[in-house]
Every structure is written in structure tokens, then in C-alpha cells.
C-alpha positions, 0 to 999 in steps of 0.5 A, a space after each residue: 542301550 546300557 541304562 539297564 547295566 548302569 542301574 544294575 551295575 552301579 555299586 560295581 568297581 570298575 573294571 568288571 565283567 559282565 554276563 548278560 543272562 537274557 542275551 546267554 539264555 537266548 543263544 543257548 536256544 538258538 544253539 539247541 536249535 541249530 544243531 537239530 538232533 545232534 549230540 552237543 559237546 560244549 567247548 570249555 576253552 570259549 566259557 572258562 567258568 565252572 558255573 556257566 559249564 554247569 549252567 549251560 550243562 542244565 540247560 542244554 538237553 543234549 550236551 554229552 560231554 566237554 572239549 577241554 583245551 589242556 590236561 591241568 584244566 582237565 584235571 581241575 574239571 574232574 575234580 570238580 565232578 564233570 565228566 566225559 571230557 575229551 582233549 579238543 588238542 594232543 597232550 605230551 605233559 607226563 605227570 599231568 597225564 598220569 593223573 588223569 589216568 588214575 581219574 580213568 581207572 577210577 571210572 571217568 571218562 577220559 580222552 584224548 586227541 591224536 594225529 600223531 604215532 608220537 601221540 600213541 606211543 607216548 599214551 600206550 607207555 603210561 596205559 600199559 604202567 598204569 594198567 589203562 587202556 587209553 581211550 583216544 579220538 582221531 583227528 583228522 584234517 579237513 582245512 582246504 588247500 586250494 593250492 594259492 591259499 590255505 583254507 583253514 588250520 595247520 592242526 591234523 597231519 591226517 590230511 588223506 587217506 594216504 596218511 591215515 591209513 599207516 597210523 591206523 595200522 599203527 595203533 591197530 598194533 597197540 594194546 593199551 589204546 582204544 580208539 573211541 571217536 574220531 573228529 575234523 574240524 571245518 575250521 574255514 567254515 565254523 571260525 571265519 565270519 563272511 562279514 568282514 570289515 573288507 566287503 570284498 574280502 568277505 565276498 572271497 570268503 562266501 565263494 571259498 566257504 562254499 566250495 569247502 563245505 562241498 570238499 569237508 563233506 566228501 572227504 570227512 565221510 570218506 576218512 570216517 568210513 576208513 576209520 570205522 573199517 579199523 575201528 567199527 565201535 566209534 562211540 562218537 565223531 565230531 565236528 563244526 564249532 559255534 560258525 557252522 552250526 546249522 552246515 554240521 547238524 545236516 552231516 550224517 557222519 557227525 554225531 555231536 556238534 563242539 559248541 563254545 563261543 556262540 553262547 557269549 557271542 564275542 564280537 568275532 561272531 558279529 561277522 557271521 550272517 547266518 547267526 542270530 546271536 545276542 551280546 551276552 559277555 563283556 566288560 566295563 571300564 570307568 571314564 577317568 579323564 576327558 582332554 578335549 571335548 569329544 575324547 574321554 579317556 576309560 581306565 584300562 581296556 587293553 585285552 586284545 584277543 589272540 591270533 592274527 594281529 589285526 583289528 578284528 582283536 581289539 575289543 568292540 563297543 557295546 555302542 559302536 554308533 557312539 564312540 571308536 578307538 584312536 588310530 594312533 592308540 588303539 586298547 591300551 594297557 591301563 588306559 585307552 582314549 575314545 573319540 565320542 560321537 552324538 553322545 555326552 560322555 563325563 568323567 565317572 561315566 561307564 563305557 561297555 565293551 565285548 571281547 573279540 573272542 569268548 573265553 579269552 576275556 575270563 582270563 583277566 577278570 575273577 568274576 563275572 557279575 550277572 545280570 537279568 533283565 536290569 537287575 544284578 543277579 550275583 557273582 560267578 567265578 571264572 577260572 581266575 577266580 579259582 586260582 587258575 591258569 592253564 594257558 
């Protein structure tokens, strides 16, 4: 399966990453189509590349703009002449905040994530110094309390009409704020997969998800509606993530869709059954030492992905037939051993692996190298590789 890297990657130190070109052009169709006539708005967190934005930018018909995922990283994107980004979370950095609002008067178009009065209050003090009015989209919280068990994301305060209705007699109030688009999020159903190692788990998940599709529906239509009697100008509501794609697209409320991991398709999204999605991103490591017959040892490897730890963060095998981790060892820090199964692995050999979750993995490499069909198409900065960090 990877002799078409290792000819097209042979002249690379190891470690690197890679982008599969073939693979990234047939999630971006699959995304197209999943999401129907729905607005795309690309998540900028799941791709942190400047290069693949404008990539998957012109390749996409309908994108209308980026979800960033902090104000310095939605600074650098204006500078780097993008525009129509929203702040996917709420931001209280001040300085960082004055200059996007100085981009705003200079025509971009800028806004900003609130759930708070905090939040308004914070915007309205820089709007009316700056001579700004603040375009804001309010978060709603659409997770599921099934009372034994969460179901979803400690994010949004606005968990009912009840706590809806104050805020928005609050900013109703507040000269310098215009409320532009409204968002909820159905993270129990766009980031867990139903195909988890536990199969039992995974029947659990299939039966939850089930039911809070029909509880994100009801009351996300509700809490719009009472949004639009305040606010009648929405210019967009957003919704669903890479996992509920096709569920978001049939949502009359919605009107564009955030879409980031699905293009690499990390190995999170292996465990979602609905999605027809190929291994587009990833990175290699050089076999450097093999102990004992069936165990090779690859030079770095430990870039474990964020949130609950478990082994689902562990980075996965292209291969997975073919090799597994030591329980006792996992990815480790500047090396990590692999038990090798029906394979002969030697030392100076190439072992491929992907991410557990998508933009994460641009964090520890300065370049993508590309890759289309088995040739080498070249180099595309990431982040890192301009000299950034924001998170």
C-alpha cells in the first residue's frame, strides 16, 4: 500500500509529513456532496495551512468564508488577504482584538463568537472607541443532558430559551454590537464516531445519537426562531462539523455547514460509518533499530492528539494489518517500538502513520510534502513553517 510514498518520498528526511493529493481531492468532493446546497465554511483549526485554505478555497464552489480558532491566527489570515472569518470560540485578548477591529474598518469582515454578556460587553467597550460596530454570531448550546450522562460539549451557556432570552434583551441594548449569525454546534453527533474499538460502546453511541438528532433539531429551530425575533437580518446560521455532514445539510434553520477534519480524514474519523473518506495526511518515520525479530524501533513518533487520554490519541498505522504499538510503551518521544506482524521490516525502512485528529499534526512539522498518484508534487507550508503558534 505505501510503495507509491516510498518512490515518491525517497529523497525526504525522515520525519515528515505527508499530503496525499488523491486522497484530499476525494474528500473535498465527498464534503461537496454531503453537504447539498448548503453554504461551506472551512475550519481553519483542522487544516493550519495557508496553502491548503487557498487549495481547498478553490476547490470547493460554495465555501463562504473560515471558522478560526483564535484572534492572533485571525490576524495572520487577514494579512494574508482572507476574508469573512468568524471566531469559531469567544475572545477576550485586547490588543489582539483592537487590530482585528482596525482590519474591520478597513472593510473585512470580522466576527465574533459570544454566549456571554462578558463577551458583549468586552466588544461594545472596543466598538464604540474604535468607532466599530462589532458583528457578533450567537452560540447556542445544543449538547443533550440525558440526565445520567452529558451528551456533548461544556461550551455555550445559552442552553434554553430561558437563558437565551436575557442576553438577547441585553445586546438588544448595545449600540456598537450587531448580531449577524447565530451557531449550535451538534457536537455528540459531528465529532464521536459510532465505531469505536468497544463495540457495545458503539451500539450506545448509535442509540444516543439517534435520539439527539431529534432533540438538536426541535430545540435549534426553536432557539433561532427566538433569535430571528430580536435579530430578523441573520446573515448566516451554522451548524454540523465533518461527522454530520449529511444530518446538518437536511436542517432548514442552517445555512452553511463548518467543515475542517473530513478533508484529511485523521484517524478519529475511521470510526464514523457513514463517511467515505480516504487517508489524506499523515507522517513518516525512519526505522532506526530492530532488537529482536519481530520489533523495529522508528525514530520519534509521539504526537498524541488532544483531549481525553486514551488510545484513540495515539497516532495509527497506514498499515494497520501490519504492525501495533508496545502496550507498556505506546508513541513515544523520540522513539517508539513496533511489534511487526506478516511483514519484513529492516533498519533505514519508512513506516507511515496518520494523526488521530486533523490539524493537530501541523503543529510539530514545517512542511507538508505532497504527493499525487506516486509522484512528489512539492512543498506546502503549514503554519509552523511560517513562524506560527497560536495554540
Amino acid at each position: 500500500m505505501t510503495t507509491r510514498f516510498d518512490r515518491a518520498f525517497h529523497e525526504l528526511e525522515r520525519p515528515f509529513a505527508w499530503l496525499d493529493f488523491d486522497a484530499l481531492d476525494h474528500n473535498i468532493s465527498t464534503v461537496h456532496n454531503a453537504c447539498g446546497e448548503k453554504n461551506i465554511r472551512i475550519a481553519t483549526k483542522s487544516v493550519r495551512s495557508v496553502e491548503i485554505l487557498r487549495y481547498l478555497q478553490t476547490n470547493l464552489s460554495n465555501v463562504m468564508g473560515f471558522m478560526t480558532f483564535t484572534a492572533a491566527e485571525t490576524i495572520f489570515l487577514l494579512q494574508q488577504q482572507f476574508d469573512d472569518l468568524l471566531l469559531g470560540y469567544p475572545v477576550m485578548e485586547e490588543a489582539a482584538v483592537r487590530q482585528l477591529l482596525h482590519f474591520v474598518k478597513a472593510g473585512k469582515t470580522v466576527t465574533f463568537m459570544v454566549d456571554k454578556w462578558e463577551h458583549v460587553k468586552f466588544l461594545a467597550k472596543l466598538g464604540q472607541e474604535l468607532g466599530v460596530r462589532v458583528q457578533v454570531c450567537i452560540d447556542i448550546n445544543v449538547s443533550n443532558d440525558f440526565k445520567l450522562l452529558y451528551f456533548g460539549t461544556k461550551r455555550s451557556s445559552l442552553h434554553s430559551l430561558q437563558s437565551l432570552t436575557p442576553f438577547l434583551e441585553y445586546i438588544k441594548n448595545q449600540a456598537f454590537i450587531e448580531v449577524v449569525g447565530a451557531m449550535g454546534y451538534e457536537a455528540q453527533i459531528a465529532g464521536v464516531g459510532n465505531r469505536p474499538a468497544n463495540t457495545v460502546k458503539g451500539k450506545l453511541i448509535e442509540v444516543m445519537q439517534l435520539q439527539a438528532k431529534k432533540k438538536v433539531t426541535q430545540f435549534r429551530r426553536l432557539a433561532i426562531a427566538h433569535i430571528k425575533a430580536y435579530f430578523p437580518s441573520l446573515n448566516f446560521v451554522n451548524g454540523g462539523g465533518s461527522g454530520s455532514m449529511a444530518y446538518t445539510a437536511q436542517q432548514k434553520e442552517v445555512t452553511e455547514i463548518t467543515v475542517g477534519s473530513a478533508f484529511y480524514a485523521p484517524a478519529l474519523f475511521d470510526q464514523f460509518t457513514h463517511l467515505q473518506l480516504e487517508k489524506a495526511a499523515g507522517f513518516a518515520l525512519s526505522v532506526t533499530r530492530k532488537p529482536e525479530k519481530n520489533i523495529v524501533v522508528c525514530h520519534g513518533g509521539g504526537y498524541t492528539a488532544s483531549g481525553a487520554i486514551n488510545t484513540d490519541r495515539l497516532p495509527v498505522f497506514y498499515e494497520p494489518s501490519f504492525f501495533s504499538y508496545l502496550t507498556l510503551e505506546g508513541a513515544g518521544e523520540v522513539q517508539t517500538p513496533v511489534k511487526v506482524k506478516r511483514k519484513k521490516i529492516n533498519v533505514g525502512d519508512t513506516l507511515y502513520f496518520r494523526h488521530a485528529k486533523a490539524g493537530e499534526l501541523c503543529e510539530r512539522f514545517q512542511e507538508l510534502h505532497g504527493i499525487r498518484g506516486d509522484t512528489y508534487v512539492g512543498t506546502y507550508s503549514t503554519y509552523r513553517g511560517n513562524g506560527q503558534c497560536f495554540l
